[in-house]
C-alpha positions as CSV (number, residue, x, y, z in Angstrom):
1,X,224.4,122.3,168.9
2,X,221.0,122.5,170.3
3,X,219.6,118.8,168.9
4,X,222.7,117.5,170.3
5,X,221.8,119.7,173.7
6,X,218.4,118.2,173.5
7,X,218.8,115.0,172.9
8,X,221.4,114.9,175.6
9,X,218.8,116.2,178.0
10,X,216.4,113.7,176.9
11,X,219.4,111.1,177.6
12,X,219.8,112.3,181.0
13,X,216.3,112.2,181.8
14,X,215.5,109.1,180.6
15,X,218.5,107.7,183.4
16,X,216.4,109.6,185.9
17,X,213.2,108.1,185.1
18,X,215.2,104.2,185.3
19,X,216.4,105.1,188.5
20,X,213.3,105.3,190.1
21,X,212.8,108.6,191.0
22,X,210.1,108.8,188.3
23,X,207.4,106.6,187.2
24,X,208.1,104.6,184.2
25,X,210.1,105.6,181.0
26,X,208.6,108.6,179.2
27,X,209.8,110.2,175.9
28,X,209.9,113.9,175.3
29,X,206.2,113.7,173.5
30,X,204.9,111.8,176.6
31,X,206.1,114.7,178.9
32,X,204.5,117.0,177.0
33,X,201.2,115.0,177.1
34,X,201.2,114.7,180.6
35,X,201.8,118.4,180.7
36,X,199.0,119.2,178.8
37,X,196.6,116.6,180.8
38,X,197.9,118.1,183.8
39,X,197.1,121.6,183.2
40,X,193.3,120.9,181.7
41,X,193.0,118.8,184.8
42,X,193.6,120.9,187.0
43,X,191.9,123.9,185.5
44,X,189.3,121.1,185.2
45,X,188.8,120.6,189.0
46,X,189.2,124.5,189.8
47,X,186.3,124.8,187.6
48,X,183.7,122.9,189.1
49,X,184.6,124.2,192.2
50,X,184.9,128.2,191.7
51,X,181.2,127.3,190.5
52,X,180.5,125.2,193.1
53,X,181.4,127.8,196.1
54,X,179.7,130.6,194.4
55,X,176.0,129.1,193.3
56,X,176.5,127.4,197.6
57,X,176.9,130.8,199.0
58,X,174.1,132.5,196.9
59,X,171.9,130.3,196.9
60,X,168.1,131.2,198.2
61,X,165.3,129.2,197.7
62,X,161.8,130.1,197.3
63,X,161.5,130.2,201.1
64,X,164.6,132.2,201.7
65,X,166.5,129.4,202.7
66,X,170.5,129.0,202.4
67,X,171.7,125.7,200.6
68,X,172.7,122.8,202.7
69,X,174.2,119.3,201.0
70,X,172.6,117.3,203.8
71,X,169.2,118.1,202.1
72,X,169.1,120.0,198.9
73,X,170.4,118.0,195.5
74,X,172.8,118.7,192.8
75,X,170.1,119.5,190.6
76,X,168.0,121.8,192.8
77,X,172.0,124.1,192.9
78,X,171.5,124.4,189.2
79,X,167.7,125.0,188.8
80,X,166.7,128.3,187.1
81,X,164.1,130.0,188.9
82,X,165.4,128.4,192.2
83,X,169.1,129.1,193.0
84,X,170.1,132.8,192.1
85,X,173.7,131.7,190.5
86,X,172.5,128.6,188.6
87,X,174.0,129.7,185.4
88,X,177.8,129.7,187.6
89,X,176.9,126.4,189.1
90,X,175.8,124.7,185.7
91,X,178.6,126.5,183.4
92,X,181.4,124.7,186.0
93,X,179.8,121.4,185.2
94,X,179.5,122.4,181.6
95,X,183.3,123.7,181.2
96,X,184.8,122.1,183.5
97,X,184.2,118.3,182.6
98,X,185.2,119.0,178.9
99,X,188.5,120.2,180.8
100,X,188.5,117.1,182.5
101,X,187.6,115.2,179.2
102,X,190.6,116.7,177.4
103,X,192.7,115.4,180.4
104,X,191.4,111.8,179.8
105,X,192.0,112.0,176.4
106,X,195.6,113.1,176.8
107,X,196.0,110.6,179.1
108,X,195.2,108.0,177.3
109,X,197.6,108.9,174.3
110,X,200.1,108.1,177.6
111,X,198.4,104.9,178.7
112,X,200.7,102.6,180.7
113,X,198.7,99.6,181.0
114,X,195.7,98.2,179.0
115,X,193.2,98.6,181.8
116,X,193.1,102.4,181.5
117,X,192.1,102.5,178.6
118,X,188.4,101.3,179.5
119,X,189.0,103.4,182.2
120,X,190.0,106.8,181.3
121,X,186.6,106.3,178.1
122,X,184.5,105.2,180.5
123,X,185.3,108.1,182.5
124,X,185.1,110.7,179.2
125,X,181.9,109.3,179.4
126,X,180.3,110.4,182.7
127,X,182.1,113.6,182.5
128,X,180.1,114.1,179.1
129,X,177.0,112.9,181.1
130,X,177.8,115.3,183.9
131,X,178.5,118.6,181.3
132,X,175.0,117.3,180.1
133,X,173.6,117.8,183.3
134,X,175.3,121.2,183.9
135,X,174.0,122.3,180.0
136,X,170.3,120.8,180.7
137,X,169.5,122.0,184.0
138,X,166.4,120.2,186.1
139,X,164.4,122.7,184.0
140,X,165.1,120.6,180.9
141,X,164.2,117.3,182.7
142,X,164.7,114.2,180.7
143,X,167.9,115.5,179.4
144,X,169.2,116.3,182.5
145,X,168.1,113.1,184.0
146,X,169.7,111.2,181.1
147,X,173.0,113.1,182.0
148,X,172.4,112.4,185.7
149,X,171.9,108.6,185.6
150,X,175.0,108.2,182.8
151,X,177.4,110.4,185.3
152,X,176.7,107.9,188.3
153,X,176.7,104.6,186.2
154,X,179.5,105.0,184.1
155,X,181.7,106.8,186.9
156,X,181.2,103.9,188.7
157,X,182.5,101.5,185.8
158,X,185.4,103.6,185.6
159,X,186.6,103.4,189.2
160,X,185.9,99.5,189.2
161,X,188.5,99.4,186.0
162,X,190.9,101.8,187.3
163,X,190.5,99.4,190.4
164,X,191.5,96.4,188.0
165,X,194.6,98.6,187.1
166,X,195.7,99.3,190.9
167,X,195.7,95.8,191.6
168,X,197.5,94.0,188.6
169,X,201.0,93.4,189.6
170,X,203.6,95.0,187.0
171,X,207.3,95.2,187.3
172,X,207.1,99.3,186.4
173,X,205.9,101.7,188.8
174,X,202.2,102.4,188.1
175,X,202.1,106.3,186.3
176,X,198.8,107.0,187.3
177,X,198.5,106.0,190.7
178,X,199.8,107.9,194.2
179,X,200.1,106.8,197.4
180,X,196.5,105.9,198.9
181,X,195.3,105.4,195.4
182,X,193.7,101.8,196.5
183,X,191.7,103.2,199.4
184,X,190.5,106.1,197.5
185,X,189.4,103.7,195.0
186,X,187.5,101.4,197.1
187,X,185.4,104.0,198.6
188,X,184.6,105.5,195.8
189,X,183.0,101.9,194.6
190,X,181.5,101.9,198.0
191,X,179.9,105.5,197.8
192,X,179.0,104.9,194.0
193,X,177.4,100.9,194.6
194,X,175.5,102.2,197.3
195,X,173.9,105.2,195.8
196,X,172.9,103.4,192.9
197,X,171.8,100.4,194.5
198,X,169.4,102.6,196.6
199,X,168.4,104.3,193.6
200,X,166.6,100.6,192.4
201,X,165.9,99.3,195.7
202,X,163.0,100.7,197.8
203,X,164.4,101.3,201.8
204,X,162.1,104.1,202.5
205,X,165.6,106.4,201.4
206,X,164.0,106.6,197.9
207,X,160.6,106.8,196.3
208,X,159.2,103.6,195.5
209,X,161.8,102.6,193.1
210,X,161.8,105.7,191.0
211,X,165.2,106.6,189.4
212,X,167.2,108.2,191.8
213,X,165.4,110.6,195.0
214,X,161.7,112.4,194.2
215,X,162.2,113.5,190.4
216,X,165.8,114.9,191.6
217,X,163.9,117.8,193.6
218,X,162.7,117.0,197.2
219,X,158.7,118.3,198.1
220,X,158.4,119.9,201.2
221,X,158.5,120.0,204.0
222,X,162.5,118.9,203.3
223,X,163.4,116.9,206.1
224,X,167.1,117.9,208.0
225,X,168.9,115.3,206.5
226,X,167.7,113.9,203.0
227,X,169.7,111.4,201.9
228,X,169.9,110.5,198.6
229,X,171.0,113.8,198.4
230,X,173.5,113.3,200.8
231,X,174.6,110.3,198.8
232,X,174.8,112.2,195.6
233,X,177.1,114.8,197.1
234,X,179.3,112.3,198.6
235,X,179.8,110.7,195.5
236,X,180.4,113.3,193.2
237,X,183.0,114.4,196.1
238,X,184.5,111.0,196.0
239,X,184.7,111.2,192.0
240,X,186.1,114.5,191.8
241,X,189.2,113.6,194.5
242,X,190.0,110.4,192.7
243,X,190.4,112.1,189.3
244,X,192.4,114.8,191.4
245,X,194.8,111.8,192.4
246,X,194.8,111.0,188.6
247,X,195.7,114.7,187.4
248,X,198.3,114.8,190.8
249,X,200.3,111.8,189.0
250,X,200.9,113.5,186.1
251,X,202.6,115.9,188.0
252,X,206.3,115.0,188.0
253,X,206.1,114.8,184.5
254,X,205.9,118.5,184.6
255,X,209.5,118.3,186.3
256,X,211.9,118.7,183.0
């Protein structure tokens, strides 16, 4: 009585999901792997930020001065010695993008279309390079720079193929994708190409070609508004809202 019971339910919701109130087709094992990648997406993104709010409001630096994203870097939040709460701010990075790796790798055991494949690796990619950079802070520096510069480059890669994905025309409903998807997606590729272009081009925003802003910590005096710093923020913001819209998609399978 019950496999009948459950196979009837998976009948029933497989009409739903042809219908068009769902996205796509999805068997009972591809719920429950949408489930999963939901949940360590999610606990993913609440990680980096719990440790994100907490190392922002206590940080000090050496000259008693709060922390402001226009002019203090990513690095100088998780530098020992430097911000009080490093060890919050880097364990977020450090736990929380193995969350999000776990969500890639579910997801792509759900894959609907061959371009997120490169997509969703690329991205287990730059979230390894950014748990890097939370386990080596600045302290540690070419280990944390080699976990910096993968994070931005392969990030980057993985928007431009999850861009590739958005645009191919299918006759399915696209599974990872939400409304607005497109436009999130081009400014991330707009945020991310200009942050690394800056990074090899000297404009007077960073030092004479050196990778990325100053050794990743800025020498005072610290100008008001520092912006390769600024750009690093913004980018790692843009990053972490498209892989929210990516975790949000997986949502309905959650709806049995």
């Amino acid at each position: 009585m019950r496999q009948d019971a459950a196979e009837n339910h998976d009948s029933i919701y497989v009409r739903k999901m042809t219908s068009g109130n769902h996205q796509g087709i999805m068997t009972s094992r591809e719920r429950k792997l949408s489930k999963l990648a939901f949940r360590f997406g999610l606990l993913g993104l609440v990680g980096h930020l719990i440790g994100l709010v907490i190392a922002y409001l206590a940080f000090s630096d050496f000259n008693q001065q709060g922390f402001s994203f226009l002019n203090f870097s990513l690095s100088e939040l998780g530098q020992y010695g430097h911000s009080q709460l490093a060890v919050v701010f880097n364990g977020g990075l450090f736990f929380g993008s193995l969350s999000l790796v776990l969500f890639c790798l579910f997801s792509l055991q759900n894959s609907d279309n061959p371009w997120l494949y490169p997509c969703l690796i690329l991205a287990v990619i730059a979230l390894l390079g950014l748990a890097i950079t939370g386990l080596f802070p600045i302290n540690v520096y070419h280990l944390h720079k080699f976990g910096v510069e993968y994070f931005f480059h392969f990030a980057a890669l993985s928007v431009a193929s999850y861009l590739i994905y958005l645009v191919q025309k299918t006759k399915q409903p696209k599974r990872f994708a939400n409304k607005g998807s497109l436009i999130l997606c081009l400014a991330n590729v707009m945020v991310f190409g200009l942050f690394i272009v800056l990074a090899h081009v000297d404009m007077g925003l960073v030092a004479e070609g050196r990778w990325f802003y100053h050794d990743m910590t800025m020498v005072e005096p610290r100008p008001d508004l520092w912006w390769p710093a600024l750009l690093e923020w913004l980018s790692l913001l843009m990053f972490m809202l498209w892989v929210f819209s990516l975790v949000w998609s997986q949502r309905e399978a959650r709806r049995d």
